[in-house]
N, C-alpha and C positions, 0 to 999 in steps of 0.2 A: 504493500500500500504506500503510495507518495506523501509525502509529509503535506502537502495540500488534502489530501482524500480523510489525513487523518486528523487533520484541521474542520474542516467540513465535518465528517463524525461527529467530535467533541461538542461544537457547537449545536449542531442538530439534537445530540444528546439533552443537552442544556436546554433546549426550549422545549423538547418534547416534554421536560418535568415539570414545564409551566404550564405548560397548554392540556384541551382533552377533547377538541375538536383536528378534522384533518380543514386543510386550508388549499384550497386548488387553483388560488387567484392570489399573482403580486400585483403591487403598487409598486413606483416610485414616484414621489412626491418633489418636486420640482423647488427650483426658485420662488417665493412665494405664493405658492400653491399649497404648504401644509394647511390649510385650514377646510381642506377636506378628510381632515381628521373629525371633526364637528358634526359630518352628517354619518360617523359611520361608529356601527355599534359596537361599543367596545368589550372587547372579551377579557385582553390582556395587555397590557402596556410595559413593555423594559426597555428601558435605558440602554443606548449605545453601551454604555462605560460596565454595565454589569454581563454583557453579552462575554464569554470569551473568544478572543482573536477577530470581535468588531476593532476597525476602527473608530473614532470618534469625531462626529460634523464639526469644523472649525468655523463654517461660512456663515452670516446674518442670512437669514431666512430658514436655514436648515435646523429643523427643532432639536432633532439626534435621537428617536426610539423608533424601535421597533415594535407596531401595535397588530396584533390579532383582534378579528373582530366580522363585523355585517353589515355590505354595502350593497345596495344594490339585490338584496334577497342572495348575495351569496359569501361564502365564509374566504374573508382575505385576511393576507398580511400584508403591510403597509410599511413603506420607511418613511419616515416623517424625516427628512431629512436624507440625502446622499454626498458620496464620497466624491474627492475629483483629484485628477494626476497633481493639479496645480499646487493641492494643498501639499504635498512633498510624498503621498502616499504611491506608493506601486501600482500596477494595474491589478495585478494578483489580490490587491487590498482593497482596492477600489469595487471590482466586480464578486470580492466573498462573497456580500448578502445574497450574491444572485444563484451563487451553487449552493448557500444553504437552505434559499426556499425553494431549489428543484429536488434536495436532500429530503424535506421537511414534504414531497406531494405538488409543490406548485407545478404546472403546465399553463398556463397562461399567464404572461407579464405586460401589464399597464403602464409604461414608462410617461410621465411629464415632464417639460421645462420650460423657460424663458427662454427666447432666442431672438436674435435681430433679424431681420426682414431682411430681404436684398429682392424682393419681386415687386415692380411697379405697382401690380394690383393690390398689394398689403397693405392693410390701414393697422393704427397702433389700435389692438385690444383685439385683431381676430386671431382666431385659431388653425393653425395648419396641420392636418394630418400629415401624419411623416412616410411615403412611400417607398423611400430608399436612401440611402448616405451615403457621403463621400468622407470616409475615415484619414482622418489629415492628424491627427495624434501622435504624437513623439514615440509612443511603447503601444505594442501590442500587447494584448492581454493573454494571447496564446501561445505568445513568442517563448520556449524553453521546451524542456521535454512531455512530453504529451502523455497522458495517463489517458487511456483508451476506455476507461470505466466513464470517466465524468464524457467524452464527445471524443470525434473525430480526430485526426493530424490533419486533414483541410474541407475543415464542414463549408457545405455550397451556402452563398450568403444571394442568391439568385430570392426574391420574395422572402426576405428578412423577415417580413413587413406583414402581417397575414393579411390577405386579399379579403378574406371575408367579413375581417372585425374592422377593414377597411368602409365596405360597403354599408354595413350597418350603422357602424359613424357618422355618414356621411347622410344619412335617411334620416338618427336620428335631429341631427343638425339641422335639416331643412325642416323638417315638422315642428321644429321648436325656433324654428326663426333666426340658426345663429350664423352669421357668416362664419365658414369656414371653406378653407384652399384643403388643395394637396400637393406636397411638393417634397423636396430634398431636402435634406440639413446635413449641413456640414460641421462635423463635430473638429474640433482645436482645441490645442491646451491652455490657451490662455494663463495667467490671470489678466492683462492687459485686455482691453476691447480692443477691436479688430480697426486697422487705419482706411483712410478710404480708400485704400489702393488694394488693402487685403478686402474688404468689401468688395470693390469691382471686381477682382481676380477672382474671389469664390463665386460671384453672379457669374461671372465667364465661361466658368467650368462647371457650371448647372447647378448650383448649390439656389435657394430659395429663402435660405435661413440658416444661421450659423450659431452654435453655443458650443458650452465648455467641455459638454456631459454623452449620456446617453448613449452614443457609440460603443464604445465599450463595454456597457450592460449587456445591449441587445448584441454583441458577439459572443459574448459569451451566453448567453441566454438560447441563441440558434445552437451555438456549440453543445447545448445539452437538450437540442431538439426541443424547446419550450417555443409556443404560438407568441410571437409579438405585436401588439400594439402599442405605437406612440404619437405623442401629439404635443404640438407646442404652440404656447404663449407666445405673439409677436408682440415682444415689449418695449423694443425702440427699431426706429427704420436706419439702416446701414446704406442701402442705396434702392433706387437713384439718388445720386446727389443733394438734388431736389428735397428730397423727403427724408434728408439724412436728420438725426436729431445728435444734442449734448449728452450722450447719453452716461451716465451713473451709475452705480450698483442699488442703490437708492432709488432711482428713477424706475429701473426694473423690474425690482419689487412694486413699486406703487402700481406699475403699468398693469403687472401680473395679477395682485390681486384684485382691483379690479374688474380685472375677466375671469377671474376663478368661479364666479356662479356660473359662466356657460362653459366649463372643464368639468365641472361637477356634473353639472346635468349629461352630458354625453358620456363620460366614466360611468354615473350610476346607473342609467339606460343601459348600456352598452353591457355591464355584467350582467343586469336582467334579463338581456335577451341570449346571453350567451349558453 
């Protein structure tokens, strides 16, 4: 067994003696987005810091626990808060939570975040489903030797993206009035925002939206054959030029929450019909 598979155990270990329900639906909770903790029924809530071999959220908006509980008429776990390469952590660290809730039963992962616009049609405050990505990240997460229990040596990343929690998104979107795209995002490691020239460069090369995150979940997430959906907050415009804004860390958050009642309503729709 690989010192990761025996990591994952440990952990898995650890929450099964908290828990006494099975859990078949992740979260992850975005840049101010945790306040969809508020509509979901709680079972159990721990603390990053009592988790063993969690990392711990360093960034303002990231609460830092991990809560079991009921969204949506179905039984998830949720990270109130996620990791990012920027904060100095590994990828291997970054994407734990995701082989411990494939450890723990998950098959389906709900990723959210804040991300800058780069598509003429974006206004600040709508919602882009995420189709596909262009991984621009420093470290791969699958980069060392491969233990063939947790996924592949080169899983297909051809429909990352599930086509079906696509379409349902997308229906429940329009029946509830909310503008929403579908496009690309391109994940970077940031912690700087992006200049207007790395803005036009990622429009160039098909990107739609750019953030810090996420990428890296969702490989690793395919890599253990788990269904992905994600979708992102356009909380400041990057390009065109035009519609570039000042954009903050601060400003983000406000943008994001914001729009977090129409993230909610298509999250909790979208487990319902799952």
């Amino acid at each position: 067994m690989s010192q990761l598979a025996e990591q994952i155990q440990q952990t898995k270990t650890f929450l099964e003696s908290k828990i006494s329900n099975k859990y078949e639906h992740g979260i992850i909770l975005g840049s101010g987005l945790g306040n969809l903790v508020n509509h979901i029924q709680i079972h159990v809530q721990i603390p990053y810091s009592e988790i063993p071999n969690f990392p711990v959220a360093t960034v303002l908006g990231h609460k830092g626990s991990l809560i079991f509980g009921v969204l949506g008429g179905k039984n998830v776990v949720a990270m109130s808060g996620r990791f990012h390469y920027y904060e100095g952590y590994t990828m291997q660290e970054v994407t734990f939570p995701i082989r411990v809730m494939k450890a723990l039963g998950v098959e389906t992962l709900i990723i959210s975040n804040a991300s800058g616009g780069m598509n003429a049609d974006f206004e600040l405050g709508d919602i882009m489903i995420i189709t596909d990505h262009i991984y621009l990240q420093p470290e791969h997460p699958l980069r060392g030797k491969n233990d063939e229990n947790l996924g592949p040596r080169f899983p297909n990343m051809n429909n990352a993206y599930d086509e079906e929690l696509i379409r349902k998104a997308l229906t429940i979107a329009i029946d509830n009035n909310i503008t929403c795209h579908t496009g690309v995002y391109v994940g970077v490691q940031g912690p700087t925002f992006e200049t207007p020239a790395e803005y036009k460069m990622f429009h160039l090369i098909g990107g739609d939206a750019v953030g810090m995150s996420t990428t890296p979940e969702v490989v690793v997430a395919r890599h253990a054959n788990m269904r992905v959906f994600a979708l992102s907050v356009i909380s400041d415009m990057g390009y065109p030029p035009e519609k570039a804004d000042k954009v903050t860390h601060e400003f983000v958050l406000q943008k994001a929450k914001e729009a977090e009642p129409k993230m909610t309503k298509i999250v909790t729709e979208l487990l319902a019909q799952i």
